[in-house]
C-alpha positions as CSV (number, residue, x, y, z in Angstrom):
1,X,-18.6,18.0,120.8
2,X,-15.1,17.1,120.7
3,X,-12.3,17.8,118.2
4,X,-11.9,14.6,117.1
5,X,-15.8,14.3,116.5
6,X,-16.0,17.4,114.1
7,X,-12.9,16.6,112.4
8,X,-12.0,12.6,111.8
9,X,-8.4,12.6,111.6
10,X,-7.4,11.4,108.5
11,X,-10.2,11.4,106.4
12,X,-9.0,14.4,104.2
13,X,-5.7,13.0,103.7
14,X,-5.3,10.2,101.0
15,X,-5.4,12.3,97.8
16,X,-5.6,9.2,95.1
17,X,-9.3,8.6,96.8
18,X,-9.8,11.5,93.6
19,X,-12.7,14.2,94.2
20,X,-16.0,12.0,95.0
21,X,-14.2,11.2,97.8
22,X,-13.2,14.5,99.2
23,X,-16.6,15.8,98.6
24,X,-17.7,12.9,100.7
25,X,-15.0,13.6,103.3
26,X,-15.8,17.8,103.5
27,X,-19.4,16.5,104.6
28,X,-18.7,14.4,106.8
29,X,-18.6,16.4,110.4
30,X,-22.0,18.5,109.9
31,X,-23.2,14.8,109.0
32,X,-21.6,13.0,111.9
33,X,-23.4,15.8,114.3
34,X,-26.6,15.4,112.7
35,X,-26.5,11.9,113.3
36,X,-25.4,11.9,116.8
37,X,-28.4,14.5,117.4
38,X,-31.1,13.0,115.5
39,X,-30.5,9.6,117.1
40,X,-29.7,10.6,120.2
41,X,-25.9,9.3,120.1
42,X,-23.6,10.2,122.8
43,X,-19.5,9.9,121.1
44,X,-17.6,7.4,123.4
45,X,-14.1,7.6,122.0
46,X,-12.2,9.1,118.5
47,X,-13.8,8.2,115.5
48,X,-11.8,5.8,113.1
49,X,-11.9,5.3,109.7
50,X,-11.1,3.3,106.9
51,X,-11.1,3.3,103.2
52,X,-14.6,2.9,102.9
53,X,-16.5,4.1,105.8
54,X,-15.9,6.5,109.0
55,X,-16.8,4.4,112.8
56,X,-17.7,6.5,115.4
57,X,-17.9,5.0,119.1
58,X,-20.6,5.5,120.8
59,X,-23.8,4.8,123.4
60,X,-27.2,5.2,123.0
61,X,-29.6,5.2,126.1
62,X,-26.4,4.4,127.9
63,X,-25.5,0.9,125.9
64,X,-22.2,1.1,123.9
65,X,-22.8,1.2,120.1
66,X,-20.8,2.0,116.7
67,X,-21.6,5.0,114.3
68,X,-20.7,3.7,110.9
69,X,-21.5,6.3,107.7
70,X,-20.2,4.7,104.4
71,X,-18.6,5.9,101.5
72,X,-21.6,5.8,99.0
73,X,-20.2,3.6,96.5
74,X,-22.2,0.9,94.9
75,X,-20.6,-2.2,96.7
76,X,-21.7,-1.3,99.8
77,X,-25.3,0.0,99.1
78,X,-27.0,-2.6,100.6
79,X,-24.9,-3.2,103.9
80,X,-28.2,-2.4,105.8
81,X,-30.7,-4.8,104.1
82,X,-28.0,-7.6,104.1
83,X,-27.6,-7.1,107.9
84,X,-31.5,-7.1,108.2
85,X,-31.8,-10.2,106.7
86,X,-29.8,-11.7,109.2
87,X,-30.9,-10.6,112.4
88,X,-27.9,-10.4,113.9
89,X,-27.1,-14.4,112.8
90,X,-23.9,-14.4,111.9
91,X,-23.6,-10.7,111.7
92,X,-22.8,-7.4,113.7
93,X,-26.8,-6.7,114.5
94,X,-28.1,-3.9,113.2
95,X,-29.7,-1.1,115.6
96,X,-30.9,1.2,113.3
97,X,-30.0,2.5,109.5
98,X,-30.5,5.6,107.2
99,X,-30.0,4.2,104.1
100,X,-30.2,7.6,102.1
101,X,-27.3,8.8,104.2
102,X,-25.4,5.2,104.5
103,X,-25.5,5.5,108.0
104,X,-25.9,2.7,110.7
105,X,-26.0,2.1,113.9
106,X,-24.6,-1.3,115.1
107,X,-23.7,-3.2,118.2
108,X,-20.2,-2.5,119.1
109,X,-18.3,-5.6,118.8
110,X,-14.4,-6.3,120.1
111,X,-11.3,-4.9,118.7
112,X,-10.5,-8.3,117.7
113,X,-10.3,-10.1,114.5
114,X,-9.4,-13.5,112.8
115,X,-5.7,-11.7,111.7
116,X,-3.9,-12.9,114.3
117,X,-5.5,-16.8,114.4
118,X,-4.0,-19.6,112.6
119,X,-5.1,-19.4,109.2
120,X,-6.3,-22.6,108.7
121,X,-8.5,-22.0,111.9
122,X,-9.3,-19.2,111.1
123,X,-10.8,-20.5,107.6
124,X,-12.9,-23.0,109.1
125,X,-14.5,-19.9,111.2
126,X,-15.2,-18.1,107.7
127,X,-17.0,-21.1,106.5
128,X,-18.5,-21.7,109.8
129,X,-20.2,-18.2,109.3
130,X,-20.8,-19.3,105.2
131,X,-23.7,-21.5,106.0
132,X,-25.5,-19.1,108.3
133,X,-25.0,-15.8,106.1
134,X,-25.9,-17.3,102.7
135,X,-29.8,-17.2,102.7
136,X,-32.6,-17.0,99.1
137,X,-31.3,-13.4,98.3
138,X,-33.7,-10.2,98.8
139,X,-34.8,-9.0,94.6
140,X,-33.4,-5.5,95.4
141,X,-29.9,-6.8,95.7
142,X,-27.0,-6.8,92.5
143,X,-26.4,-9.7,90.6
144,X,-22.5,-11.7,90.5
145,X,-23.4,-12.5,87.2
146,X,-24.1,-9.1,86.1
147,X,-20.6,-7.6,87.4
148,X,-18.8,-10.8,85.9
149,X,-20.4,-9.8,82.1
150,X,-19.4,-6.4,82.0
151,X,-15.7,-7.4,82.9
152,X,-14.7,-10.1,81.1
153,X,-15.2,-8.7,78.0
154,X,-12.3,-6.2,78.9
155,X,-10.0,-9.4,80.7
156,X,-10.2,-10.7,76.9
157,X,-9.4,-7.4,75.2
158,X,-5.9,-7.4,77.4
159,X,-3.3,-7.3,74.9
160,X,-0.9,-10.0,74.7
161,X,1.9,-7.7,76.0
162,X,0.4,-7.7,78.8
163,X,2.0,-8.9,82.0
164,X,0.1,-11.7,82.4
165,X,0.2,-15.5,80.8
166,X,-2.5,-15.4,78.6
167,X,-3.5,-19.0,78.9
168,X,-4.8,-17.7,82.3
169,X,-6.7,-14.8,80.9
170,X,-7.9,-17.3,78.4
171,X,-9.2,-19.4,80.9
172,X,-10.5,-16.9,83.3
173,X,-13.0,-15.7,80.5
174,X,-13.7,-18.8,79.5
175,X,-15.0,-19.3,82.9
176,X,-16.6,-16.2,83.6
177,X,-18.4,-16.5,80.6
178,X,-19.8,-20.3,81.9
179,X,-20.0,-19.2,85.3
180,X,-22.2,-15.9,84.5
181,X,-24.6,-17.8,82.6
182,X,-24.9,-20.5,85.0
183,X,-28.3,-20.1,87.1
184,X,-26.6,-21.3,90.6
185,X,-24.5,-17.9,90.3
186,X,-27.2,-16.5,91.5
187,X,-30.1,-16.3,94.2
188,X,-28.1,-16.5,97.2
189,X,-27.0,-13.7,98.8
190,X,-23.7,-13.4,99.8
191,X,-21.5,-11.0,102.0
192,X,-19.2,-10.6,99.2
193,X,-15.9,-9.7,101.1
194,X,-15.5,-12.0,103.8
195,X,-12.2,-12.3,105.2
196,X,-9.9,-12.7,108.3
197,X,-10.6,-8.6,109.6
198,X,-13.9,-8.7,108.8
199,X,-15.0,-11.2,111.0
200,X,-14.8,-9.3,114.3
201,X,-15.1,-10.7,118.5
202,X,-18.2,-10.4,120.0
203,X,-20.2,-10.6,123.4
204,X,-23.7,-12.9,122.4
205,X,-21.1,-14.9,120.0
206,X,-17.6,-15.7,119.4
207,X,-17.3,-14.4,115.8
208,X,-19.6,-12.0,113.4
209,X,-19.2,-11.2,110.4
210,X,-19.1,-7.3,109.5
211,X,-19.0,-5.1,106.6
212,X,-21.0,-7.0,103.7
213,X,-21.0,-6.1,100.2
214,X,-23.9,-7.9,99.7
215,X,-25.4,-9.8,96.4
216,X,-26.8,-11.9,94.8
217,X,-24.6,-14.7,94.0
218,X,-23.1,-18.2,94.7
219,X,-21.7,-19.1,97.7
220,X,-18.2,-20.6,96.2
221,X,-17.5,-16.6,94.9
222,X,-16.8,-16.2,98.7
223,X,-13.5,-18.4,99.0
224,X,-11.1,-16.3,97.3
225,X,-10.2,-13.7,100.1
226,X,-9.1,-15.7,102.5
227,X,-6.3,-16.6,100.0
228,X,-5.1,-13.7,98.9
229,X,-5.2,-11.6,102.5
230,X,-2.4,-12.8,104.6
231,X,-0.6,-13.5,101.9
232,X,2.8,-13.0,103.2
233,X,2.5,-14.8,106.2
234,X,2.6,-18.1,102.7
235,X,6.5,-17.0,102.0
236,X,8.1,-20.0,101.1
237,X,5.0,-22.3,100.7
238,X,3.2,-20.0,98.8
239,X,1.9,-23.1,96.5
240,X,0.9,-25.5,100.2
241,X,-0.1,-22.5,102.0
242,X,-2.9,-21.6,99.3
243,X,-4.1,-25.1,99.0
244,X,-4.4,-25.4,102.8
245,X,-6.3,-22.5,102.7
246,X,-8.3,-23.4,100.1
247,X,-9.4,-26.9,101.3
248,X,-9.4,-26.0,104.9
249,X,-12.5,-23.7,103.7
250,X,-14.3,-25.8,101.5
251,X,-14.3,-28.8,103.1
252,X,-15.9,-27.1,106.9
253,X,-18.3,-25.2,104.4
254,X,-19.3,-28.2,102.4
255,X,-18.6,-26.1,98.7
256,X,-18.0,-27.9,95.8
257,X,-13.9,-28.0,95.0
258,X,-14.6,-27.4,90.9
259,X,-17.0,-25.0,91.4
260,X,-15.1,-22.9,94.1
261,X,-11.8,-23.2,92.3
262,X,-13.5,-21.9,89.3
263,X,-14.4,-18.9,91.2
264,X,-11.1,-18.4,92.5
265,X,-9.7,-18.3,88.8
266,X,-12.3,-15.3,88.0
267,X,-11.7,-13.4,90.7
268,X,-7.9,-13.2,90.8
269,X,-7.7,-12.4,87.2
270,X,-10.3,-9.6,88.4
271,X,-7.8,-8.0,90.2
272,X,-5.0,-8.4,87.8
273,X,-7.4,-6.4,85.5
274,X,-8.0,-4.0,87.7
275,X,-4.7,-3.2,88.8
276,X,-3.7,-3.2,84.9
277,X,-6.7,-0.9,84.4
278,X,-6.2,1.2,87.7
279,X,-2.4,1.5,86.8
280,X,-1.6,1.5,83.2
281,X,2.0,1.2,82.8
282,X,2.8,0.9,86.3
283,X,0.8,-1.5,87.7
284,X,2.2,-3.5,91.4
285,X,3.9,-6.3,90.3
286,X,4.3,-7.7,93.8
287,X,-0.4,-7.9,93.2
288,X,0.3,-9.2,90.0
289,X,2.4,-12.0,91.5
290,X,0.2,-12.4,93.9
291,X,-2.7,-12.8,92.1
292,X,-1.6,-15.0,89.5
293,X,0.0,-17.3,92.0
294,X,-3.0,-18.0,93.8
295,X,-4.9,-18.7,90.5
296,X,-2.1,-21.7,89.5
297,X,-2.0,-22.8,93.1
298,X,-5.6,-24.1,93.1
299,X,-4.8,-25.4,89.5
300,X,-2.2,-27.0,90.3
């Protein structure tokens, strides 16, 4: 086997990733040769990688195929039963899975992605894939509400020094709180990260969706990425550009405007808490902005 196959470059490098993720890492080559063995795998090209999982080209019984072996963080743990569920319907189609070992094989898709499309365009794809993805959720997989109860408790404990109006925290609980106790926030499962590079080209259809972080949720939760990646390309319209965004989605998926803007709110002031929580005292205030100006955008 190759270099590059024993050794993915990269994967050792990004220190903050802390020490779960180099103990991942230092496993990673006798585990990628195991794989390739086992299933019969022949590499087809240099493995890739990003921050959650390692891809490695490939071609089983001739037919090109992707090696994907995930970081085994809670997120992703269902990847495989979500893309079971679907078939292939909307989805990369899954070949075969190890969930023990978070490895699957999938069909290899193109290099390209919805980055590059017009964003409103692009939206209306997202939603197109909405109504085929979200489907009566499996009992195994996490509940939205349950991750929304456990964090908004600690949005409302932010103290008021905090860099962050506090109307909008105040709100953002607020809704949480409603939204977790609500019974429509859950029972569908939902990819849970669908945006513009994880919808990827493919052969049997134009556009499939691809790394899900599957639950058990409501399918307005799904909006918010699609506002907040890309962002830059909104410079000087960031108000206009969110709201075109935002409608452009709801109205090709059919969501409900409240109910999805609600979900917006909670998110974003999800990710101010966590960059306040991941970075105390020198958290990004370019994310900060970013977050809270999507959450007033919709509002406003």
């Amino acid at each position: 086997m190759s270099s590059w196959a024993e050794s993915p470059p990269g994967v050792l490098e990004p220190p903050e990733r802390g020490p779960e993720w180099a103990s991942f890492a230092a496993t990673l080559p006798r585990l990628l040769r195991d794989l390739l063995d086992e299933w019969d795998l022949v590499p087809d090209g240099p493995a890739t990688h990003g921050r959650a999982a390692l891809v490695q080209p490939v071609r089983t019984e001739g037919d090109p195929a992707v090696l994907k072996i995930a970081f085994p963080d809670v997120a992703g743990e269902h990847e495989a039963l979500a893309l079971q569920h679907w078939h292939g319907g909307g989805a990369v189609a899954l070949l075969r899975a190890d969930p023990r070992r978070r490895a699957l094989l999938l069909e290899r898709l193109g290099p390209t992605d919805l980055s590059d499309h017009w964003d409103l365009e692009a939206c209306e794809v997202v939603a197109g894939l909405y109504t085929r993805l979200h489907r009566p959720a499996p009992p195994q997989l996490r509940t939205l509400p349950s991750y929304v109860e456990r964090w908004t408790p600690r949005l409302g404990a932010l103290p008021r020094s905090a860099p962050v109006p506090r109307r909008l925290v105040e709100q953002a609980v607020a809704l949480g709180r409603d939204l977790a106790s609500d019974p429509a926030s859950r029972g569908t499962m939902i990819h849970g990260d669908l945006h513009y590079a994880h919808v990827l080209a493919g052969e049997r259809e134009p556009w499939l969706a691809i790394a899900p972080k599957p639950l058990s949720g409501d399918p307005h939760y799904e909006v918010a990425p699609l506002l907040w990646h890309r962002f830059d390309e909104l410079e000087g319209d960031v108000r206009g550009g969110v709201r075109r965004r935002f409608h452009a989605t709801i109205d090709a998926a059919g969501l409900d405007e409240d109910r999805a803007r609600d979900w917006v709110v909670v998110r974003m002031l999800r990710l101010v808490l966590r960059e306040l929580e991941d970075r105390p005292g020198s958290p990004d205030r370019d994310r900060l902005t970013t977050c809270l100006a999507i959450a007033k955008a919709v509002q406003d």
